[in-house]
Structures are given as C-alpha cells and as structure tokens.
C-alpha positions as CSV (number, residue, x, y, z in Angstrom):
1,X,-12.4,3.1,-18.3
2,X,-12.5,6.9,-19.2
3,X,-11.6,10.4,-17.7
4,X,-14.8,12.1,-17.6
5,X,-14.1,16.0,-17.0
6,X,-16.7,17.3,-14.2
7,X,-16.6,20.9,-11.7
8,X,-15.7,20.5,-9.3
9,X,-18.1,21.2,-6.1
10,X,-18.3,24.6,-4.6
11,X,-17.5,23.6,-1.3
12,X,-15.4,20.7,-1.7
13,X,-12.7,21.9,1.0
14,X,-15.3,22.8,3.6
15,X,-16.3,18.9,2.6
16,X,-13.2,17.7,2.6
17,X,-12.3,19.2,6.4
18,X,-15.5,18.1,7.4
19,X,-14.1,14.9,6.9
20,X,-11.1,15.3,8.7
21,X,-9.2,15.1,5.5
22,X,-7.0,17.7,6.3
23,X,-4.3,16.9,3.2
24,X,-6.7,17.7,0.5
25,X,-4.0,20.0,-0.7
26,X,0.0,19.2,-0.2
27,X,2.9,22.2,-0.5
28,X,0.4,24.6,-2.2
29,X,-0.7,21.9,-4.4
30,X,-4.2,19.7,-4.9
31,X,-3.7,16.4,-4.0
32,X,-7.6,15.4,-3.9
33,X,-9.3,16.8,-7.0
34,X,-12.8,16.7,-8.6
35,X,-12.4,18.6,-12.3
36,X,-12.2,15.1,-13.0
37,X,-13.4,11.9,-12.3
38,X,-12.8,8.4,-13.8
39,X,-16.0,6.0,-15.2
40,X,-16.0,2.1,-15.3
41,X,-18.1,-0.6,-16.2
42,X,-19.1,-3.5,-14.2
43,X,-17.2,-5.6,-16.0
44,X,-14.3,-3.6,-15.5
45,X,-14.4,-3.5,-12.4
46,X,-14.9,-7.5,-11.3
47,X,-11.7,-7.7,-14.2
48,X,-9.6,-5.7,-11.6
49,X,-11.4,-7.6,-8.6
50,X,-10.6,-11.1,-9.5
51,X,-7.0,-9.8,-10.7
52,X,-6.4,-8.4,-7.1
53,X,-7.6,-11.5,-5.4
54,X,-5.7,-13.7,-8.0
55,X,-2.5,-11.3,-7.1
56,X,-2.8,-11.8,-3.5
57,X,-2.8,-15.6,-3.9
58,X,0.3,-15.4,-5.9
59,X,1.1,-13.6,-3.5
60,X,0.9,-15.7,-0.1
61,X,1.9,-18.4,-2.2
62,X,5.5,-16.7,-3.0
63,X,5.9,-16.1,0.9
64,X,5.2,-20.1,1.8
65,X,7.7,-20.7,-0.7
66,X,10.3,-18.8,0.1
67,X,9.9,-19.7,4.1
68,X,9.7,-23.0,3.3
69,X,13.0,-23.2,1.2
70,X,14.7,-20.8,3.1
71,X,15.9,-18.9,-0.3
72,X,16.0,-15.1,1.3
73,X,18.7,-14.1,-0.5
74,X,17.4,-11.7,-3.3
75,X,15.3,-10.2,-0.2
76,X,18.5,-8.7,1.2
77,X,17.6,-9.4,5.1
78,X,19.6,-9.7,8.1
79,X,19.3,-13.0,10.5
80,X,17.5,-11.2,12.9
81,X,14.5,-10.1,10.2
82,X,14.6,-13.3,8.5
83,X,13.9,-15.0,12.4
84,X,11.0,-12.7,12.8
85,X,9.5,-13.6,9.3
86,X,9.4,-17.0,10.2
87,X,8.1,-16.7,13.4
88,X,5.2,-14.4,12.4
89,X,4.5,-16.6,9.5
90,X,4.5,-19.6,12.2
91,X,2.6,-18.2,14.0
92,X,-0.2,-17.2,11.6
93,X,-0.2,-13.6,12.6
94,X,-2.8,-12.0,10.6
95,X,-2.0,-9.3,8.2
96,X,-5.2,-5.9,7.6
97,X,-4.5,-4.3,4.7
98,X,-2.4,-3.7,1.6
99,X,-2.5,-1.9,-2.1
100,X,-1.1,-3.7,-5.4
101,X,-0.5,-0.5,-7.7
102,X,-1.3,-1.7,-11.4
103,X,-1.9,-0.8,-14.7
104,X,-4.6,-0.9,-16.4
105,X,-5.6,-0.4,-20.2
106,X,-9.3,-1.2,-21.5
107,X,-9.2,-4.9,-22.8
108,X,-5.7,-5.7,-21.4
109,X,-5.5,-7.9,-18.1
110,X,-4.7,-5.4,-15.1
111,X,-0.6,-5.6,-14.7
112,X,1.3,-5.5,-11.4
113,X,3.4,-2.8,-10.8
114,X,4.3,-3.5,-7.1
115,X,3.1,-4.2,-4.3
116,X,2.4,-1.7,-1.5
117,X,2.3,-4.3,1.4
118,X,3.5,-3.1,4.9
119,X,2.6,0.7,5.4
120,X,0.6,1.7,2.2
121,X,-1.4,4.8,2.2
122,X,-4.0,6.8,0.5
123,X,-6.6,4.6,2.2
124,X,-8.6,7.3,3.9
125,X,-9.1,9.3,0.7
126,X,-10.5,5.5,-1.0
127,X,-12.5,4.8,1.4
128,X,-14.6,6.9,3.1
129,X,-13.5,10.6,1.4
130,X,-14.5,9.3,-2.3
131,X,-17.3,7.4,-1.3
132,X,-19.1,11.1,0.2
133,X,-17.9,12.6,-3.0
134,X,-20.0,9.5,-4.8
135,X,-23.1,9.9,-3.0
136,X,-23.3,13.5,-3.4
137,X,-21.9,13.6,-7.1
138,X,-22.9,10.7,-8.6
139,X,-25.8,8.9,-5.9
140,X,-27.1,6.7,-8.8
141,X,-23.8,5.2,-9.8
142,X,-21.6,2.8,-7.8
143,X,-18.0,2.2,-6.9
144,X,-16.1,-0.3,-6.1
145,X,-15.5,0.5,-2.6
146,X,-15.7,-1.9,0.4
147,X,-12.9,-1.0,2.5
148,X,-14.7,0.6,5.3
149,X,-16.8,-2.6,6.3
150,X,-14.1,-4.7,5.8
151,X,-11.5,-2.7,7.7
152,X,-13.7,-3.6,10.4
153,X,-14.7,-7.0,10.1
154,X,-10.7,-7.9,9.8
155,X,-9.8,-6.1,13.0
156,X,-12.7,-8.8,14.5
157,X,-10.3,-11.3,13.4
158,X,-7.0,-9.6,14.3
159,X,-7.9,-8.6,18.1
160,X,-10.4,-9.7,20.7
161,X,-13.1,-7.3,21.5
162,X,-11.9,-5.1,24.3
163,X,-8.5,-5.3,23.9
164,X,-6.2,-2.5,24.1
165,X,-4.0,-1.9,20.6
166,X,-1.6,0.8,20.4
167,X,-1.2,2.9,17.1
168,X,1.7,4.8,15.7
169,X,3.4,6.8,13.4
170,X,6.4,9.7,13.0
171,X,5.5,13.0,13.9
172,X,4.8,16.2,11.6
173,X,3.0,13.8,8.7
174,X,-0.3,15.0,8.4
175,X,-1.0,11.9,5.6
176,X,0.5,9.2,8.2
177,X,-1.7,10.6,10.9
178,X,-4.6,10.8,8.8
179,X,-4.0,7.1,7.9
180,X,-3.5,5.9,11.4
181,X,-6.4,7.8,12.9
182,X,-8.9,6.3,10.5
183,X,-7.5,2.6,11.1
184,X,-8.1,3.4,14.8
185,X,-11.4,4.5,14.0
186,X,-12.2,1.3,12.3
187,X,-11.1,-0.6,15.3
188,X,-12.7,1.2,18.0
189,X,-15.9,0.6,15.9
190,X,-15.0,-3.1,15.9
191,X,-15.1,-2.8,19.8
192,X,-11.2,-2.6,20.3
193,X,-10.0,-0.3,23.4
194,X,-6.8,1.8,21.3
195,X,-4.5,4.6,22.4
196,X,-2.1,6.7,20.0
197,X,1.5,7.5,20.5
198,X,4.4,8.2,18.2
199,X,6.7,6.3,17.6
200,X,9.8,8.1,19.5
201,X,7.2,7.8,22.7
202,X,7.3,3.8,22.9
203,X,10.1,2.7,25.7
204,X,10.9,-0.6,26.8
205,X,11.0,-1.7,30.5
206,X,13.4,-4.7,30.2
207,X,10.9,-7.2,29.5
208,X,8.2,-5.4,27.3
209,X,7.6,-2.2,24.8
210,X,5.6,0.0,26.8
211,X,3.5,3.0,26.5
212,X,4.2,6.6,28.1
213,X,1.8,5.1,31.2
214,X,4.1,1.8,31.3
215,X,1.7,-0.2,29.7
216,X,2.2,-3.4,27.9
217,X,2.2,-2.9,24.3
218,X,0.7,-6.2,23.7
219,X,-0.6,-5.2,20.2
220,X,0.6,-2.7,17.9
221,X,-0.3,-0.9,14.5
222,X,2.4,1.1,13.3
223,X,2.4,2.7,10.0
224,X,6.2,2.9,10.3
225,X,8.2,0.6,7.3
226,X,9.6,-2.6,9.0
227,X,13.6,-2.1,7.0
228,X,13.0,1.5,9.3
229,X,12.2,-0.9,12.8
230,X,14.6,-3.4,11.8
231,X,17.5,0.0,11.8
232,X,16.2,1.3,15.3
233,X,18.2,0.8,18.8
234,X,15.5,-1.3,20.6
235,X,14.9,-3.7,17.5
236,X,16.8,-6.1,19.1
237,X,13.9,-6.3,21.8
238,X,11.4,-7.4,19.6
239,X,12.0,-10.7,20.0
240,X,11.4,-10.9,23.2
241,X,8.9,-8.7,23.8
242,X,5.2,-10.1,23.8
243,X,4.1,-7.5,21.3
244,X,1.6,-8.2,17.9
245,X,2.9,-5.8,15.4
246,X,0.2,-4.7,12.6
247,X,1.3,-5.6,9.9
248,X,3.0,-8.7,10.5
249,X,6.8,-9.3,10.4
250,X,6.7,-11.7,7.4
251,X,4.8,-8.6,5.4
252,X,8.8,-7.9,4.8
253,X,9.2,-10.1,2.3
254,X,5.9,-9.0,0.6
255,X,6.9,-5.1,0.8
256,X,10.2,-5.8,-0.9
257,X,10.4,-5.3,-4.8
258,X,12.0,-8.9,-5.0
259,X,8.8,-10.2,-5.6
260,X,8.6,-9.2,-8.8
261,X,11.3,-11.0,-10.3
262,X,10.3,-13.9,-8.0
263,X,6.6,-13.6,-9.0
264,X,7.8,-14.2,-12.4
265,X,9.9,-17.3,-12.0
266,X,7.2,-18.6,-10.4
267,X,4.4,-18.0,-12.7
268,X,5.7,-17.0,-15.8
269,X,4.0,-15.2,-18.8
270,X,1.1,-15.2,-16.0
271,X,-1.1,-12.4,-17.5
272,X,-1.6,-10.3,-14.4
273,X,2.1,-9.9,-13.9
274,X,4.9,-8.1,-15.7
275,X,8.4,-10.0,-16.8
276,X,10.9,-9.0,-14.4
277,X,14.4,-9.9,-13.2
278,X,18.1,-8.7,-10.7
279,X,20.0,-8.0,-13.7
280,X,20.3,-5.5,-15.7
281,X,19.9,-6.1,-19.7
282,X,17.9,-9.0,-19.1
283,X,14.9,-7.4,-20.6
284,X,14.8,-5.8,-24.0
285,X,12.7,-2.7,-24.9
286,X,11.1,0.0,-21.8
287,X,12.4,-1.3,-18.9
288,X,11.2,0.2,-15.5
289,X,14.4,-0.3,-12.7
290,X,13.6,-0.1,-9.4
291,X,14.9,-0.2,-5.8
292,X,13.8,-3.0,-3.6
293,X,12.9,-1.0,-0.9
294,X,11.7,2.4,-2.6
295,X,8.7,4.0,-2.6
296,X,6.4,6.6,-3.8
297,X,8.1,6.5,-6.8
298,X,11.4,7.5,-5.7
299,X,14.6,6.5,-7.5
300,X,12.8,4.5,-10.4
301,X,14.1,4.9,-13.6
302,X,12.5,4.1,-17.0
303,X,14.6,3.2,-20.0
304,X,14.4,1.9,-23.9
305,X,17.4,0.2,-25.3
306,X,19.0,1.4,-22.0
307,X,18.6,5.1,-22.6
308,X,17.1,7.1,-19.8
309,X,13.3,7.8,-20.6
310,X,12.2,9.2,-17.3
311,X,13.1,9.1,-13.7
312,X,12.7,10.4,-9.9
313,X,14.8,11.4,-7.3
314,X,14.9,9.9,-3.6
315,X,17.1,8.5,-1.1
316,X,17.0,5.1,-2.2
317,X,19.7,4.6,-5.1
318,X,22.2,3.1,-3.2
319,X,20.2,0.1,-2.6
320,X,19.7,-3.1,-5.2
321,X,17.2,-3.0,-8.3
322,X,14.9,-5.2,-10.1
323,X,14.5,-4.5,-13.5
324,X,10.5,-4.9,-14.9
325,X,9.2,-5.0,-18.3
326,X,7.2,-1.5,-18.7
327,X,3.4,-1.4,-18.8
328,X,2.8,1.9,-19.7
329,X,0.0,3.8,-17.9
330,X,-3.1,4.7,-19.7
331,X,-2.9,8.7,-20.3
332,X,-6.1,10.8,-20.2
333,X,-5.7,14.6,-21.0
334,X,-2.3,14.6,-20.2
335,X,-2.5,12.3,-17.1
336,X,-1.1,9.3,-16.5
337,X,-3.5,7.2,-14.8
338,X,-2.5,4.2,-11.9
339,X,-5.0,1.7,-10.0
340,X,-4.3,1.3,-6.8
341,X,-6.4,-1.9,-5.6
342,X,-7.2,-3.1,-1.9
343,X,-7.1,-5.7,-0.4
344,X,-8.2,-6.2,3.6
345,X,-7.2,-9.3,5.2
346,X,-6.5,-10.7,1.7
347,X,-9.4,-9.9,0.3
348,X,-10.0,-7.5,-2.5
349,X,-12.0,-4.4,-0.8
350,X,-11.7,-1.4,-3.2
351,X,-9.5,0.8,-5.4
352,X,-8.7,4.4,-5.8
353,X,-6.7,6.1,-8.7
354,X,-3.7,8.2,-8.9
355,X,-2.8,10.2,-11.8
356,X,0.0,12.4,-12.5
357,X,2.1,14.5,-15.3
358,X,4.6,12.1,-16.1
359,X,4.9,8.3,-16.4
360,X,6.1,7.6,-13.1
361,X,3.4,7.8,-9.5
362,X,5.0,9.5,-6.9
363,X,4.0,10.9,-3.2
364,X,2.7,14.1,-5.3
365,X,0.6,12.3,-7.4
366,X,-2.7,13.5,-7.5
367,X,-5.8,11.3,-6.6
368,X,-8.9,11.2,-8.3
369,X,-12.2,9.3,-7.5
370,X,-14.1,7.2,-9.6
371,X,-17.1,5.4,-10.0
372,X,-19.0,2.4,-12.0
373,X,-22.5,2.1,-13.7
C-alpha cells in the first residue's frame, strides 16, 4: 500500500457531473480528489478480502448469539426494537449492503474499526465513480471493485422481479440522495418496479405505511438510521404493518458500537479485531472512546494514559461509550489513510479509501480512489 501523487484530470468535475456525482466538492471543499491515488498489490488486496468476509462471519455469528441468549443489554434497546430484531432475524429477512471501516498497515492484519451496518455511505463514489476514474487513469491496472454487479445480483435475492420497492431518505442531503438514487438504479436494473419519496411523505392508513398515491409500502429501502425510526411517531406501526424494510431490523444490533467489545469477548486476541471494552480504564496505552450510536466520526475521542490526544465534536456525547484499543491509521504525506471495505449481501464486494488531516475519519473526510497491479 502506497500514496502515489498523480494530476489530477483536467476535466474531472465535468466527469464527475457526468456521473451524477453532484457532491464531488462539500462546503467549498474537495471531497472526491485525484492529486493522489493509492496503489496495492494483489496480495494486499485478497489480505483485506478474506479479512472482510472473515469480519462479516464474526459478524452474523455475534447476532445469533446474542438473539439466541437474549443478552441485549450492552445494546441499549427498547422492548419494542428488541421484538423487531427478533422477528426480522426469524424471519430471515435479507440484509444488501454494509462497510467495515479498518485499518490497515503493510504486513499487519487489516483491524476493525467499526462497523458501518444499517445506512453506510460513500458507496456511489466506490463503485461506479472510481471505477471511470480507473479505466481512464489507470486502464491496465485493477481494483478491487465488485459492488456494482453484486448490488444487483443481491436485490435478485431480496425482491421478486417486478415488484414495487419504495426508497427513502431526508430531504436537503445531496450525499443521501446520491446514495439512494444509485441503490434504486441497481434495482431497477435487477428488474424491480421502485418509486422515491422522503421520508416525511410516508403516511399510514390504519392498517399499512403508504405512499403519497395510498399505496402499500410492501417493501422499503430507507437510508434513514433505525435508533432515528425507532424515535418517530408512527414507529409503533411497524409492527403491524406488512412492510420489508432494507436494511433489516436486526441490522440494529450490527450498527451499534457494542459489537466491539462483544466481538472481543467472543473471539479474543482474534487478529482482525481490536481489544475493546464498556469501561473506562480497562485498556492501557491509546485508547479510542466511542459512542455506540455515533457516526462519521463524531464525538470519538482518542487518549494515552487517559490524556486527550485528539477528538471531534457531534451530537452524540450524551450517549454510552466503548472504549477500543487504538490502531493507528497509516499516514501518507500528511494524511491519515482508512479502508472502508464492502460487503453486499455478506459478501466482500469492494473498498474505497478515506483519508484526512487528523487521526480521526469524519463526514469531511476526503476520498481517494485506488487501484491494484
């Protein structure tokens, strides 16, 4: 792995728009850039591969468990989120997509950070924007990059062929948008009927959520954090309502930073995961404290010996913490550089890289493409 210092292309924003990627720059500020670019091996890359797919067993593993013994308590959940976990799970409803952020030094096993399960994003600027960027760039290399084909293969298995699935999101986010348009995309080319609306336009007609026509929401992608659902008016309705969400209910317990302590208790000194614990002290030397329901970086704080090192702001510190051992990102030029790995239905299915100023990845993190030889 290496930062390889490139120019960038003359027209890359005309590119970039071509593609619909309209948040190519965020607040005045690049968010997709090409002075840079980062170069892998082969073996490299099937290293971060097999420690995705090994992650995602752990992974699915922790969830049986934790149904199975009904031990929710470090998750923090209310009766009525806990019912829907279960009956998801039960059910086998079928989860799309997710991103496992780790870090990742040359001749180290990749380490997991956390676990972007329920609503992650950067997935249009993974798949298909850094793959144009590839073949114009670098045509004779590679990169590890499946997530378009997949995307569409797992909506096969999610929804019959024909079928009408809603999508959603807030308004006034151009990234969420971006994110839930392409996901339709991928669906419409699996042969799924789909309609957008927001997520303010979904009512409920006593029986069923409904769409602004009055039709059934029978299945529903919403890039919209369940803890936000679970908070809303009408949650109480989901239960009886006949509606699919996308990602499943029992993705809660996945999306939650408890894992990581639990992770550890359950496989310990494993070599893709990070020592972790829920209190405070438990862990000597750089310790990285985070909130269980946080993200893009907001309110984590890093600390040696329990002096503050770095941290970020958000709206998130009122909430409980896990405390992780630090894996330090690898720093090229200045930038600290994070893997964010894919999985689709379970399966690993690409990565894209995130690199910023300071040690810790946040929503203004800049992304950076990459490829393999």
């Amino acid at each position: 792995m290496k930062r390889v210092r490139l120019t960038p292309r003359v027209d890359w924003r005309k590119r970039a728009e071509e593609l619909d990627f309209s948040f190519h720059t965020i607040d005045g500020q690049p968010y997709w850039v090409e002075d840079a670019a980062y170069e892998f091996s082969a073996t490299e890359v099937d290293t971060i591969e097999a420690a995705t797919a090994e992650l995602e067993h752990l992974c699915l593993g922790l969830v049986e468990k934790v149904i199975g013994s009904g031990a929710y308590e470090p998750f923090h959940l209310k009766d009525d989120a806990i019912a829907l976990i279960e009956a998801s799970w039960r059910n086998a409803h079928r989860n799309l997509y997710g991103r496992f952020d780790l870090s990742y030094t040359l001749g180290k096993p990749p380490k997991l950070l956390e676990y972007n399960a329920d609503t992650p994003t950067a997935l249009y600027e993974s798949s298909v924007v850094q793959w144009e960027w590839l073949e114009t760039v670098f045509p004779n290399a590679d990169q590890f990059n499946s997530l378009h084909e997949k995307l569409i293969e797992a909506w096969k298995g999610i929804r019959d062929k024909g079928n009408l699935t809603h999508f959603t999101c807030v308004r006034d986010h151009d990234e969420d948008r971006g994110t839930v348009d392409y996901l339709r995309d991928t669906a419409i080319q699996a042969g799924i009927e789909t309609q957008f609306l927001f997520v303010d336009e979904i009512g409920w007609d006593g029986q069923d959520f409904v769409d602004l026509e009055g039709e059934a929401i029978t299945s529903l992608f919403k890039l919209y954090p369940w803890e936000w659902l679970m908070r809303e008016e009408f949650a109480s309705n989901i239960p009886k309502s006949h509606t699919q969400f996308i990602e499943p209910a029992w993705k809660m317990l996945l999306s939650n930073k408890a894992i990581l302590p639990l992770l550890w208790q359950m496989a310990p000194n494993h070599p893709n995961l990070l020592e972790a614990s829920f209190e405070p002290g438990k862990i000597d030397g750089q310790v990285a404290a985070k909130p269980i329901l946080g993200r893009e970086g907001a309110n984590i704080r890093l600390t040696e010996r329990g002096k503050t090192i770095a941290r970020a702001s958000g709206p998130y510190g009122d909430e409980p913490f896990v405390y992780q051992r630090l894996a330090p990102l690898p720093v090229f030029d200045g930038n600290h550089a994070l893997v964010g790995s894919w999985v689709v239905a379970s399966k690993p299915a690409g990565m894209g890289l995130r690199e910023d100023d300071g040690p810790i990845t946040t929503n203004a993190s800049r992304f950076v493409p990459h490829f393999f030889r």
